[in-house]
Structure formats: C-alpha cells, structure tokens
C-alpha positions as CSV (number, residue, x, y, z in Angstrom):
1,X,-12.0,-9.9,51.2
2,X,-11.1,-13.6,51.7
3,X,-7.5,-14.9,52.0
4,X,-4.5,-12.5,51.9
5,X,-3.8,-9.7,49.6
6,X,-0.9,-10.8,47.0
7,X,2.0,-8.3,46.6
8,X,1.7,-5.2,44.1
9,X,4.1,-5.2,42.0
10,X,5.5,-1.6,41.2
11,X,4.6,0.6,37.9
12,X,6.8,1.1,35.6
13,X,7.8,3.4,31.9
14,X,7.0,1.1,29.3
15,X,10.0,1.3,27.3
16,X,9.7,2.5,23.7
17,X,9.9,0.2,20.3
18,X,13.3,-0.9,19.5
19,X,12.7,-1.0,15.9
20,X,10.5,0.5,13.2
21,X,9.0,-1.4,10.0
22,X,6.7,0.4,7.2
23,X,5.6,-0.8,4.0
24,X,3.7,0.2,0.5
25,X,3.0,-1.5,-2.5
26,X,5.3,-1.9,-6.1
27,X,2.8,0.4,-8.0
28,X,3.0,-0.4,-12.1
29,X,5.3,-3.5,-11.4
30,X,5.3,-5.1,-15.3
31,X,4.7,-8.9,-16.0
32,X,8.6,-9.6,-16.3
33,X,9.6,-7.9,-13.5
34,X,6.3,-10.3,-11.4
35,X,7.8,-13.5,-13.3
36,X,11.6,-12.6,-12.1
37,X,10.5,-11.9,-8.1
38,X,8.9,-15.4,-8.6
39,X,11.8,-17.3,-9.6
40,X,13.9,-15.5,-7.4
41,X,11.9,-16.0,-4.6
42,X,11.0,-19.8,-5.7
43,X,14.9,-20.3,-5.9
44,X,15.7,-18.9,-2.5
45,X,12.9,-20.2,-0.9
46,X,14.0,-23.7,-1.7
47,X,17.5,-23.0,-0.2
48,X,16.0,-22.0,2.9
49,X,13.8,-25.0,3.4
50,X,16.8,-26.9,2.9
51,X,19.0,-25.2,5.5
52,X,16.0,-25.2,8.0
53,X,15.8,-29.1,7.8
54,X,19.5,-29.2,8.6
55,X,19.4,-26.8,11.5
56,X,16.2,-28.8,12.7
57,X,18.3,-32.0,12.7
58,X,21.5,-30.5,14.4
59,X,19.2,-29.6,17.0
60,X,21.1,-28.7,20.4
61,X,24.5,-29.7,18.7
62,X,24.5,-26.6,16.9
63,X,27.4,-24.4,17.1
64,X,29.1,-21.4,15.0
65,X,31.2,-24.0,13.2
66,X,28.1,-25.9,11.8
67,X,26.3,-22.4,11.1
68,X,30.0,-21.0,9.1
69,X,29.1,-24.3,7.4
70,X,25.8,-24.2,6.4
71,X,26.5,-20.9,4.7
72,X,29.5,-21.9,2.7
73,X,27.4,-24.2,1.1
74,X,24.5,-22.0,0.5
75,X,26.8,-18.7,-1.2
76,X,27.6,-21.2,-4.5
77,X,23.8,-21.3,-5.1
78,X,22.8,-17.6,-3.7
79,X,25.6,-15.3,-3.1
80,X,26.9,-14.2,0.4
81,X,24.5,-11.5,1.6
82,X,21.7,-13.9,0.4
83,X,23.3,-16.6,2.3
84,X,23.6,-14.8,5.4
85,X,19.9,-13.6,5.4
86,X,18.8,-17.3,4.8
87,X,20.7,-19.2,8.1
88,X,19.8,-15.6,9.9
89,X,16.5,-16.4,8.7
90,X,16.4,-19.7,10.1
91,X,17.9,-19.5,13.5
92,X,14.9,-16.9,14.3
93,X,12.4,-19.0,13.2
94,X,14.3,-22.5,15.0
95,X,14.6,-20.0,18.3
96,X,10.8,-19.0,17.5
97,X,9.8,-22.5,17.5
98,X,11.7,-23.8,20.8
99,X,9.8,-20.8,22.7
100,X,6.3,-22.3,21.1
101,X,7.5,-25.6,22.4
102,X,8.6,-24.1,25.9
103,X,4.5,-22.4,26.0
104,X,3.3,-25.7,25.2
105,X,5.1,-27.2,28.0
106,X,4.2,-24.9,30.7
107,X,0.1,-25.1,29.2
108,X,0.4,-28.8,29.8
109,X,2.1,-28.3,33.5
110,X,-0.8,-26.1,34.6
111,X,-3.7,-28.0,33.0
112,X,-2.2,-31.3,34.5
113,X,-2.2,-29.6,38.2
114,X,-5.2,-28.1,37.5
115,X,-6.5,-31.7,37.0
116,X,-4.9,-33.2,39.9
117,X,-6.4,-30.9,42.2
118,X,-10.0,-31.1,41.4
119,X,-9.6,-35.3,40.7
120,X,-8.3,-35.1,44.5
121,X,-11.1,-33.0,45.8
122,X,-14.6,-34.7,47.0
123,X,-17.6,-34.6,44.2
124,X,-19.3,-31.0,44.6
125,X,-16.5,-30.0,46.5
126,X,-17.0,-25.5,46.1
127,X,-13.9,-23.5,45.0
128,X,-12.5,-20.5,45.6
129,X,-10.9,-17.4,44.1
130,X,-7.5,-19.3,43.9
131,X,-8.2,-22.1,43.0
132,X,-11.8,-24.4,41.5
133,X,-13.7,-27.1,43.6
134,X,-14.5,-30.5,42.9
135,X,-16.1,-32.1,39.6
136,X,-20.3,-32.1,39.9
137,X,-20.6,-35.6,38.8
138,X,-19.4,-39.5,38.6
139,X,-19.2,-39.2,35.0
140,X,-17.4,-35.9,35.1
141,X,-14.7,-37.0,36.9
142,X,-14.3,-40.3,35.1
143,X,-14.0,-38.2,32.3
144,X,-11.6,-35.7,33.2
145,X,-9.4,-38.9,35.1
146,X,-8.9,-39.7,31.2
147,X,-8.2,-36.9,29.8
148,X,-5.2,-36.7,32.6
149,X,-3.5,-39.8,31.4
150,X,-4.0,-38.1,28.1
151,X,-2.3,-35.0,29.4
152,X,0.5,-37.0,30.6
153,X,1.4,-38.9,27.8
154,X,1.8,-35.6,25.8
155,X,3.6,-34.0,28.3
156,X,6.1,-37.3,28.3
157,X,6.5,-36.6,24.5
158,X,7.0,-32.9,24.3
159,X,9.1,-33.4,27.1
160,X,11.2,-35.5,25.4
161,X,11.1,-33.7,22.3
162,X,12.3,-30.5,24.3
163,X,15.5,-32.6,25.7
164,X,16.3,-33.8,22.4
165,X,16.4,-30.0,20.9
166,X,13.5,-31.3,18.5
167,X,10.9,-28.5,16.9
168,X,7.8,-28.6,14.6
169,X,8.3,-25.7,12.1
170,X,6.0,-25.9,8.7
171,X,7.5,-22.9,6.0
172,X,4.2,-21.2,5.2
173,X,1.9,-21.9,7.9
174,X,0.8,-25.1,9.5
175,X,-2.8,-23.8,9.2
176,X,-1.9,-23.3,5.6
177,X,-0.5,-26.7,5.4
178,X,-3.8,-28.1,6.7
179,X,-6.2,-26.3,4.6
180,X,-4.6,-28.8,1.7
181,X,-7.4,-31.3,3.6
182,X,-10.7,-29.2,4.0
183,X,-10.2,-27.3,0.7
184,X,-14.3,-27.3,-0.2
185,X,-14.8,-26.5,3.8
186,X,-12.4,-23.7,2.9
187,X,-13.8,-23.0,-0.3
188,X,-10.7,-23.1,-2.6
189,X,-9.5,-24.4,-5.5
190,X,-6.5,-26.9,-5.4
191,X,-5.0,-24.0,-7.7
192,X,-5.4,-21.0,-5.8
193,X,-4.4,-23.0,-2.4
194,X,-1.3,-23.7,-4.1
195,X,-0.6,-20.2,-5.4
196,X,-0.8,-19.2,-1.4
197,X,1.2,-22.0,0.1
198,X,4.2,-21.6,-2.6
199,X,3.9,-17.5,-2.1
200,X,4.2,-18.1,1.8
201,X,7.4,-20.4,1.2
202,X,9.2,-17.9,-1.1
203,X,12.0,-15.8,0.1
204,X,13.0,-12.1,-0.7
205,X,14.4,-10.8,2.6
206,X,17.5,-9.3,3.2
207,X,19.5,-7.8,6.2
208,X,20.7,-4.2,6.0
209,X,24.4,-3.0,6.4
210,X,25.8,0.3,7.6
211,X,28.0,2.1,5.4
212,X,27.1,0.2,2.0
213,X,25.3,2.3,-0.8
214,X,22.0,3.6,0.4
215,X,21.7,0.7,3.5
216,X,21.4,-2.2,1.5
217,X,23.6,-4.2,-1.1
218,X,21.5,-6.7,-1.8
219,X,18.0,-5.4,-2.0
220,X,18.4,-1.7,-3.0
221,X,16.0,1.3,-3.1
222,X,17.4,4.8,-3.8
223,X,15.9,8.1,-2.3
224,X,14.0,8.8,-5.6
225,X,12.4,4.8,-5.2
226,X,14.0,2.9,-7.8
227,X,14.6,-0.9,-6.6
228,X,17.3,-3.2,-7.5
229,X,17.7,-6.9,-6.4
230,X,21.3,-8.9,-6.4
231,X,20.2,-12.0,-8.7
232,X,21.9,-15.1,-6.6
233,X,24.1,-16.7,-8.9
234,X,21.5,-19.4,-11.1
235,X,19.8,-16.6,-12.3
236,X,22.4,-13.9,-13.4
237,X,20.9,-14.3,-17.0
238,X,18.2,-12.4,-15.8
239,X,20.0,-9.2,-15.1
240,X,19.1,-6.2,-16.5
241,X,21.8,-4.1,-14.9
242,X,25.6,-4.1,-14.2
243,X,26.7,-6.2,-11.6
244,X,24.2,-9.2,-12.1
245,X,21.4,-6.7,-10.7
246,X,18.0,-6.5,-11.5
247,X,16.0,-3.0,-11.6
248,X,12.4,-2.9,-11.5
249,X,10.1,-0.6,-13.6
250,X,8.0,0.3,-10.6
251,X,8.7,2.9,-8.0
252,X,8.3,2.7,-4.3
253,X,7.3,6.1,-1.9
254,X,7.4,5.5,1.6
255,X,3.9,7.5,3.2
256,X,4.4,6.5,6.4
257,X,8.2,7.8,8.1
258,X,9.0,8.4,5.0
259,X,11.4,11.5,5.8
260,X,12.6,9.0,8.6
261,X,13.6,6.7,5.8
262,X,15.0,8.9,3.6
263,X,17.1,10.2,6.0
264,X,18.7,6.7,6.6
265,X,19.0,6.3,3.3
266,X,20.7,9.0,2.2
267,X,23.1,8.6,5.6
268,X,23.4,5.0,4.6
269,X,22.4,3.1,7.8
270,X,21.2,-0.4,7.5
271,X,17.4,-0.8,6.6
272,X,16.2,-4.6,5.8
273,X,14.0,-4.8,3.0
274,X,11.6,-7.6,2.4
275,X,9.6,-8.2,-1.0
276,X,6.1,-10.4,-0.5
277,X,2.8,-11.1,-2.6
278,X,-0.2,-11.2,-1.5
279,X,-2.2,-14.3,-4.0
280,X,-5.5,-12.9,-2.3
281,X,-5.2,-9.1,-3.8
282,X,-2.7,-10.0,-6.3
283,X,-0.3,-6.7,-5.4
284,X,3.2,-7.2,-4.2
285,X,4.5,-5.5,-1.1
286,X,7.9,-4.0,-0.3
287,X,8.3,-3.4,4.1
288,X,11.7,-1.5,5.2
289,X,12.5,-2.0,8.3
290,X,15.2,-0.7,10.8
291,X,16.1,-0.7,14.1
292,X,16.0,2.7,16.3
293,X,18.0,3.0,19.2
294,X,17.3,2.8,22.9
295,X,15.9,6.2,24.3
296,X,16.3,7.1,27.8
297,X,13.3,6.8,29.9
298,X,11.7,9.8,32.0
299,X,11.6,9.6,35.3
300,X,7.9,8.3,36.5
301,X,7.1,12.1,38.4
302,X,7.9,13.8,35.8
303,X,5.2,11.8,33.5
304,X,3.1,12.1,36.3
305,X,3.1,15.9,36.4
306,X,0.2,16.7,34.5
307,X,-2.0,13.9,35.2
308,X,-2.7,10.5,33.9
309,X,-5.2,8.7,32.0
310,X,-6.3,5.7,33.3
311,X,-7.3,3.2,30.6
312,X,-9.0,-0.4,31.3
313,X,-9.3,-3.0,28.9
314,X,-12.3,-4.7,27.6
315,X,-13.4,-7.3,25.1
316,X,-15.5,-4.6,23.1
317,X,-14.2,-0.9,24.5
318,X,-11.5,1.2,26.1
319,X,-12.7,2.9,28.8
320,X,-10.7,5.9,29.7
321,X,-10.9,8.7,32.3
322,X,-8.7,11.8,33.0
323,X,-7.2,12.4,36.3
324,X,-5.5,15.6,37.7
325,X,-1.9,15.3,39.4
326,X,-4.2,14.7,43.1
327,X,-5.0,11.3,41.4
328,X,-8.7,13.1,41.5
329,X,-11.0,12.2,38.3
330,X,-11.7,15.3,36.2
331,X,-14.5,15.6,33.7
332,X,-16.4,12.7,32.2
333,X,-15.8,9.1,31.2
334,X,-14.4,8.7,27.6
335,X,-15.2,4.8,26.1
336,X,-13.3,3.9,22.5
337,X,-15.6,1.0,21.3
338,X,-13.9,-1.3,18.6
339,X,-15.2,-4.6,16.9
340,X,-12.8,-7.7,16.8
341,X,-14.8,-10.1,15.0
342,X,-13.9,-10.7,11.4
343,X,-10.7,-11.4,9.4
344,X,-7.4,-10.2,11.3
345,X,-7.3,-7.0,8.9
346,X,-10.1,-5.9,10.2
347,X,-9.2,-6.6,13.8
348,X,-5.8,-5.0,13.3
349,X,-7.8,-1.8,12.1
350,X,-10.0,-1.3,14.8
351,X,-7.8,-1.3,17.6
352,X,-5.4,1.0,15.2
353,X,-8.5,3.3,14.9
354,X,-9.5,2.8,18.8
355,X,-6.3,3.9,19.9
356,X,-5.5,7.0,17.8
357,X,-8.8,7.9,19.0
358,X,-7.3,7.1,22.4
359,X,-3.8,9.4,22.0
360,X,-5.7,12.4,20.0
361,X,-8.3,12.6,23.2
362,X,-4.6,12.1,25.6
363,X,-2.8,15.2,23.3
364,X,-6.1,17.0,23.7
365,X,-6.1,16.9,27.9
366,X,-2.6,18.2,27.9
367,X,-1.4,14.9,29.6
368,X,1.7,13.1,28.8
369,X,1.2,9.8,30.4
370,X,-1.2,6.6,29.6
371,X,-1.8,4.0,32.7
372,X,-2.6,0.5,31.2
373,X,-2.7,-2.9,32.9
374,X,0.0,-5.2,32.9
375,X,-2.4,-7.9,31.5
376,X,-1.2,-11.5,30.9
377,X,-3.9,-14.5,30.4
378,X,-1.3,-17.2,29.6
379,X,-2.5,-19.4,33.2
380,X,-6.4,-18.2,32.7
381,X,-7.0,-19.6,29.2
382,X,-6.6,-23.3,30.3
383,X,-9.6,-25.4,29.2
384,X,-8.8,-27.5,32.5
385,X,-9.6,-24.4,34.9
386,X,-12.5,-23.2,32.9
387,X,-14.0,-26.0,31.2
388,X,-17.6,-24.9,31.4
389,X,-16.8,-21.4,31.3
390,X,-17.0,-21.3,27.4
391,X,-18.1,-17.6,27.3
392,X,-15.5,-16.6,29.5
393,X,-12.9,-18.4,27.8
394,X,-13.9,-16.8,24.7
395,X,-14.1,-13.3,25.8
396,X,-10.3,-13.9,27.6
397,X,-9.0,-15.2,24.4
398,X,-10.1,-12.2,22.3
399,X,-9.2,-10.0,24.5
400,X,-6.1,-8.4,22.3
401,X,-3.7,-7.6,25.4
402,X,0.0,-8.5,23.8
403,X,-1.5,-6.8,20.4
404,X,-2.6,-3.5,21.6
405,X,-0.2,-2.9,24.5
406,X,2.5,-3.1,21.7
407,X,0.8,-0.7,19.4
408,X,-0.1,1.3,21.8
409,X,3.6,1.6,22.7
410,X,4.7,2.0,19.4
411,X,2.0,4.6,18.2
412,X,2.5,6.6,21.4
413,X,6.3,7.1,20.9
414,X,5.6,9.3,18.3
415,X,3.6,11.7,19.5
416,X,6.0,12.1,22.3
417,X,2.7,10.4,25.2
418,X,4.5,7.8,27.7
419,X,2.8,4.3,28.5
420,X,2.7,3.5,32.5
421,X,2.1,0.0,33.2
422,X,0.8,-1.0,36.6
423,X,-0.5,-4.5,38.3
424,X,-4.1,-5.3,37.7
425,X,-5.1,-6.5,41.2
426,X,-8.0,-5.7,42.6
427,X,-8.7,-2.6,40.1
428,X,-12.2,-3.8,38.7
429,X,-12.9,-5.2,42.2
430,X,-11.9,-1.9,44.0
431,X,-12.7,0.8,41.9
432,X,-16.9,-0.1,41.6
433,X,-16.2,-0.6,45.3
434,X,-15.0,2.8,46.2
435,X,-15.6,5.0,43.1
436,X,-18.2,3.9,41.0
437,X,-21.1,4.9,42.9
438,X,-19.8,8.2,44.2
439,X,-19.1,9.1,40.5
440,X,-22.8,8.4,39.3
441,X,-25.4,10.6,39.2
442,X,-28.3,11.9,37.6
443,X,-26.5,13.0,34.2
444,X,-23.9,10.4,34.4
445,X,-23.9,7.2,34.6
446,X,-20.8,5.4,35.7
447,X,-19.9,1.8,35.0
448,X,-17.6,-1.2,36.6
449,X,-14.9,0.2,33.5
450,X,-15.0,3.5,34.2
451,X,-14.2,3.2,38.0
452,X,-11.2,0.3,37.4
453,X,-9.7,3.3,35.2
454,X,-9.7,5.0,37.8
455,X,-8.3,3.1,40.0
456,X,-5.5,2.2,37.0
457,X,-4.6,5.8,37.1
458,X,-4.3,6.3,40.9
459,X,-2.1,3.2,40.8
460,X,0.4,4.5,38.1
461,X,0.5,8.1,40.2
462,X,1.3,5.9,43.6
463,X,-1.9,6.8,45.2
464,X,-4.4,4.3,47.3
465,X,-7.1,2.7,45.4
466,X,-9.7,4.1,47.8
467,X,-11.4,7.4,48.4
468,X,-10.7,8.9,51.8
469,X,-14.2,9.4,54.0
470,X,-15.4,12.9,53.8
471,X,-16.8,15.3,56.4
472,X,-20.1,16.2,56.7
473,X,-21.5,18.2,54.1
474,X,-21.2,21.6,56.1
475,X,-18.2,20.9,58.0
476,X,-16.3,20.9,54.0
477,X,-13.8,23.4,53.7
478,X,-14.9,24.7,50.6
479,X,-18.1,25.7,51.4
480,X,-20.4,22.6,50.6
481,X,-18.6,21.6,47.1
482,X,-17.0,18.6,46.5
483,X,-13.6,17.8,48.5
484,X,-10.7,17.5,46.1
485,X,-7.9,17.4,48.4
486,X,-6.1,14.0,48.7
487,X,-3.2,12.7,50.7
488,X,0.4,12.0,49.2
489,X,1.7,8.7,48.9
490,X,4.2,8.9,51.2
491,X,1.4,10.4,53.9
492,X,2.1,8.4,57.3
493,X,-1.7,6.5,58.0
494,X,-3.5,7.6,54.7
495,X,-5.5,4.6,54.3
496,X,-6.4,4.7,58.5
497,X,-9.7,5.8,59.8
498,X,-9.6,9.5,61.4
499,X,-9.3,9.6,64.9
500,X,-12.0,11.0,67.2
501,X,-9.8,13.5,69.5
502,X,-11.7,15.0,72.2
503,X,-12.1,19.0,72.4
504,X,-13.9,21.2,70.6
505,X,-12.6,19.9,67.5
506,X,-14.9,17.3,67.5
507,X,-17.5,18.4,69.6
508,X,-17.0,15.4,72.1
509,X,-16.7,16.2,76.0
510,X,-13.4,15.2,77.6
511,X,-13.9,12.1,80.3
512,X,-12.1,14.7,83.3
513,X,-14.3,17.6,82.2
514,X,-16.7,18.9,85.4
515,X,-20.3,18.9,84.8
516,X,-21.3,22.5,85.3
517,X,-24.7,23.8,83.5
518,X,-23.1,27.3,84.2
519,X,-20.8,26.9,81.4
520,X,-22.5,23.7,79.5
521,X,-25.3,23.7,77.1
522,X,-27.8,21.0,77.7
523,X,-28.0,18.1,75.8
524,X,-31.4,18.7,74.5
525,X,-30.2,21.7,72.5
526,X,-30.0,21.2,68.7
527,X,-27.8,22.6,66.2
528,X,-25.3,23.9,68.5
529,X,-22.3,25.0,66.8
530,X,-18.8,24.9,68.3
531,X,-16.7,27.8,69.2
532,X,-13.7,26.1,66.5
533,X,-14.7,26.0,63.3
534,X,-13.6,22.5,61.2
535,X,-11.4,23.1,58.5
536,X,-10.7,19.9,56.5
537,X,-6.6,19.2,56.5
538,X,-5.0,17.4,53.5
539,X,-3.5,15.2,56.1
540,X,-5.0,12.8,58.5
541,X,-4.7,14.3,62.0
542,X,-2.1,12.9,64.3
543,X,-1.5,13.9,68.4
C-alpha cells in the first residue's frame, strides 16, 4: 500500500436516542374544528414570522434581555405558553440556520483548496489516493481558474455574512418558496401551491411542562384522547370550553409507544405536542414528543460476548454477516436490499423495512451488538474533487449514512441490540484482500460487501483485519477441518509472520548438527514424518 497508514480511531457504544417523537392522525376531525386549527395556526404563524425577522436583525447582539423582550410583546397577542414556544421556536431554527451557514463555509474552503492544488499542478499531472492530479486540458484549466475567482468571491460574502451574525431562513421551505416560479414545471396550480406554502408557515407547537395537568397546558390530550387547545387571546370567541379552550370532536390513540405515552401522561411529565396538515392528503396530524433520559452505556466486552454483526453500507443493500466471539465468520452472508429512488416517503420506508429486517435477523442469532461504519461524506461530495465523477458523486450523495445510522440507533434501543461504531479505513480494501476469496466457494459466492462486513465486525471486537496463515492441510489440529482458533488482541506479534525454529518442530536440521547417515534419513526419502507431531497453538510461537 502506498504512503502511510492514517491512525484508527477507536470503536465506540453508540449512545441511545435522547428523545422520542410518535404521531397519528385527528380521525373524524369536523369542518369547524379544521376552520378553527386554521386560524389558529394562521394567527400564530404570523407572530412567529414576525419575531424571527427581529431575531434575524439582532443577529450576534442578541442577549436574554432582548429575548425577555421579544416575548413580552408576543403574550398580548398569544398568551404566555404560546409566546414561549414561538421565541423557543425561533432561536432553534436561527441556531439551525448559522450551522447551515458554518457547512457552507467549510464546502467552499475545501472546494477552493481543492482548486488551488490542481490549478498549481502541471496539465496531465496523475493523482493519488490523497489527493487528484492535474486538469487534462488548456480549456479545463481556464475553466476551472474562473470558477475559482467565483469561489472566492462567495466565500468573501458568506464570510462576511457569518461575521455580521447574518442568516437566510425562508418559513416554509426555500424550495417551497421557489416552486412559486416553475409552477407548470411543477405541475400545480397557483391555488394548491398556495394552500402548501401557507400550511408550512402555520404554527401549532407547543413545549411540554412537568407537573401541569396531563404534561401540557397549552395543547392538551387526556389518557382517553380528547384534545384541547388554549385559544391565544384574538380568538377566545372561539372557545368552546371553560377557560378560553377549545376541544375537538375527534380522538387521538397513540399505536406506536402508546403505553409509553400514557404512562407520562397520566404521571404528568412534559410531552410537546405539535398539530400539522398535510394539503397533499388533506388529514391533519398530531406528533407527541418527549425527551427520555440518558441510559448508561454497557461496557464494549460485554456487547461483544456473543458475537457481532458486521454490517457494510451500500447505495442499494446492507450486507451483513454473523461472527462468533473469535471474530471468526459463522454461517452465510445475509444482504437487506432497499430502493431509494422516489419521493422521501418512500425512501424513509425502505430503509425502515431494511433495517427491521436487519434487527429481527440480529434477535434471531442471539447477538446483542451491530458493528456499523462511522461514515461521513461531508469532504467527498465536493464537485471540485470529483468533477467528472458524476456517477460517483451520485451514488455518495444517496448513500443515506446520517439517516439510517440514526434510525438504526433509535429502532435498536428498543429491542434492547447495541450499535458499535468503528473507523472505516481500509475495510472494503482489506476485507476482499484477506477474506473474500477464502470465504468463496462452490455453493457460495462471496462479494467485496460481504468481506468489508467482516472486517467491520473484527474491528468493533478489537481483532486484526487479516486472517492469520494456516498450516498445511494435515499438519491442522483438528484433523483436516477448517482452523477456527484466532489470537486475542492483546496477543504480543499477532499480525508477525511465524518463525521457522529449527528442531523437529519444523522438520529443519540445526546448522551444528553432525552429518551421520547412521541416525539421518537421506534426503531422497519422501513423506517422512517427524518423531513430534504439529499441534497448531492459538498463539504465535515465541523462544
């Protein structure tokens, strides 16, 4: 391998959610009750677009003063809780947005390098593994000299912008925003675009409190799933309900943690509720959500003690195989294949479906521990570093890393299976090196996936990524079957070549031996075998 091997970084217990969020649809909600969540939702969705355009243009100067402010002036037109959940509201999404801008500014600093370099190096000029050669052409390079002053110019800006404390945030969707342009290309109606952008810029979300009635003052659901909203103070006509409240006809049953919820409920711990509509389907949507506390991780051994299952990534399959505490792989090679073409529904399905697949196959083995790759494309999808590359910038881009390592975590806390993530260097690389052809046979065919599973696995179990050298066939101490014994981590020299010491051990005559035919056999003789007979150790042998 050219250049220098980069450091490993350690595996490590993925830790568990911190918070849980399930929702299910207002069944037999009437016409009133639709036209109330409107105006409600119009009304406080107005108030939060105001108070985001003032936190936008504090900017940096913020402080606790300005937000006490801000809220004083929203409770007249909402009511306290409300007013709170709106400035919450929009300090998450101002926070959201300065990390976008921060992402932006870090993809311009690595496409600008990435330019530098290659404008610097000679036309033709080959790459390497670390970095990409020269430009092929004249043209090319004129080209791409451009697009660096371009580069520059909007890394002056957004550099600017980021000193300042300046964001770009659009309430309901920038794409949305732009969709008001290419509405034929789209295929809508200057209607029904407008009946989605004014449904994503409503509000109906509200922050949970422990020890109020049922979790909840302001948007209230009782064990037997009758909802209530606090009106904000414009509205109070509306009420149907002491109070100023306003209690809809239709009732809401939790399928998913629903004992979960109830429990909270009835304990009155805070669950946040938020009400939505879909203007595609037409239902509204109610999704509780609450925050669990932090559970104590298990130690990595005793994850470890039943095995692992290694699990690689791919654009279109999980491919997944089951290895015994020796780090030695058992049985055959599972693959989960999913689609992620389509609308993000669909995508969200499959890899829902792909990996409970995944943990009913895990629960099946008797294993309690999944070893993924710590994957993060955030350098690789540059357009700068893989220009031409448009396949592989495609297949990188879909690949749903961030997505599926977080429901994986999240699905997998439930059924009591722990999440191992470990560096992915060199896995692909070294596991068709050293285990992909010893694995294949006649009846089995083993791919480039199966063996980097493997070598995810023996990664998360502190193993070596290669195999060690086995003796001749005979010399096995099993009698001719397959070897399964493997050294420890900790094994002094485990990744060494064995040593040839002279003796009868090895069948090799020592250099101060006499020659004496009396008590030698001749050369010539075939098949000779040794007085010692070789047992394999599990440990190299040492003087």
């Amino acid at each position: 391998m050219d250049g220098v091997l980069r450091e490993l970084a350690a595996p490590f217990v993925v830790p568990g959610p911190s918070g849980v969020a399930v929702r299910t649809r207002l069944r037999q909600l009437t016409a009133a009750d639709a036209e109330v969540l409107r105006r409600v939702g119009a009304h406080l969705g107005t108030l939060a677009s105001r108070d985001l355009k003032e936190r936008c243009h504090d900017g940096l100067e913020h402080d606790a003063q300005a937000w006490a402010v801000r809220k004083r002036e929203l409770t007249p037109l909402s009511s306290a809780r409300w007013a709170g959940a709106v400035t919450k509201a929009t300090h998450e999404q101002w926070a959201l947005a300065r990390r976008g801008a921060l992402a932006h500014l870090q993809n311009l600093q690595a496409g600008i390098h990435t330019l530098r370099h290659r404008l610097s190096l000679p036309l033709g000029a080959k790459g390497s593994k670390q970095a990409p050669g020269g430009y092929r052409s004249r043209r090319e390079w004129h080209a791409k000299s451009r697009r660096l002053r371009v580069l520059e110019d909007r890394l002056a800006r957004e550099r600017a912008a980021w000193e300042a404390g300046r964001v770009h945030v659009v309430r309901g969707g920038k794409r949305l925003a732009r969709m008001r342009h290419h509405l034929p290309a789209a295929q809508l109606t200057e209607d029904r675009w407008r009946g989605r952008w004014e449904a994503a810029r409503w509000f109906l979300r509200a922050d949970g409190e422990s020890g109020k009635r049922y979790g909840n003052e302001t948007i209230r659901i009782t064990p037997d799933g009758q909802v209530s909203i606090r009106l904000p103070a414009p509205l109070k006509q509306l009420a149907n309900a002491p109070h100023g409240r306003y209690v809809l006809a239709a009732k809401v049953r939790f399928a998913h943690r629903g004992p979960e919820w109830a429990d909270r409920v009835a304990a009155n711990r805070a669950i946040a509720y938020r009400i939505h509509h879909d203007p595609v389907r037409g239902p509204w949507y109610v999704t509780a959500s609450w925050q669990k506390p932090a559970s104590q991780t298990v130690p990595l051994a005793a994850v470890l003690a039943h095995g692992v299952i290694g699990v690689d990534l791919n654009a279109d399959h999980l491919a997944a195989w089951r290895l015994d505490a020796h780090g030695n792989p058992t049985g055959s090679p599972r693959r989960f294949f999913f689609d992620l073409t389509g609308p993000a529904g669909h995508r969200d399905a499959q890899v829902r479906h792909t990996l409970t697949r995944l943990l009913h196959w895990t629960r099946s083995c008797g294993v309690r521990a999944i070893a993924v790759e710590d994957l993060d494309f955030a350098a690789e999808k540059t357009r700068e570093k893989h220009g031409r590359k448009r396949r592989f910038r495609r297949l990188v881009s879909g690949l749903p890393t961030g997505r599926l390592r977080a429901r994986l975590t999240s699905m997998a806390d439930q059924t009591g299976i722990t999440i191992i993530a470990v560096d992915p260097a060199y896995t692909s690389r070294w596991g068709a090196q050293h285990w992909q052809k010893p694995l294949t046979s006649k009846n089995r065919r083993t791919t480039g996936h199966d063996a980097a599973s493997i070598a995810i696995g023996r990664r998360a179990q502190g193993y070596s990524l290669r195999r060690r050298t086995a003796p001749p066939r005979t010399h096995r101490s099993d009698g001719c079957g397959h070897r399964t014994v493997q050294a420890g981590p900790d094994a002094p020299g485990r990744e060494e070549p064995r040593r040839c010491l002279p003796g009868p051990r090895t069948r090799s005559v020592p250099p101060d031996a006499e020659r004496t035919r009396a008590t030698r056999t001749p050369n010539t003789v075939r098949g000779v075998r040794s007085e010692r007979e070789r047992v394999q150790d599990p440990l190299l042998l040492t003087e």
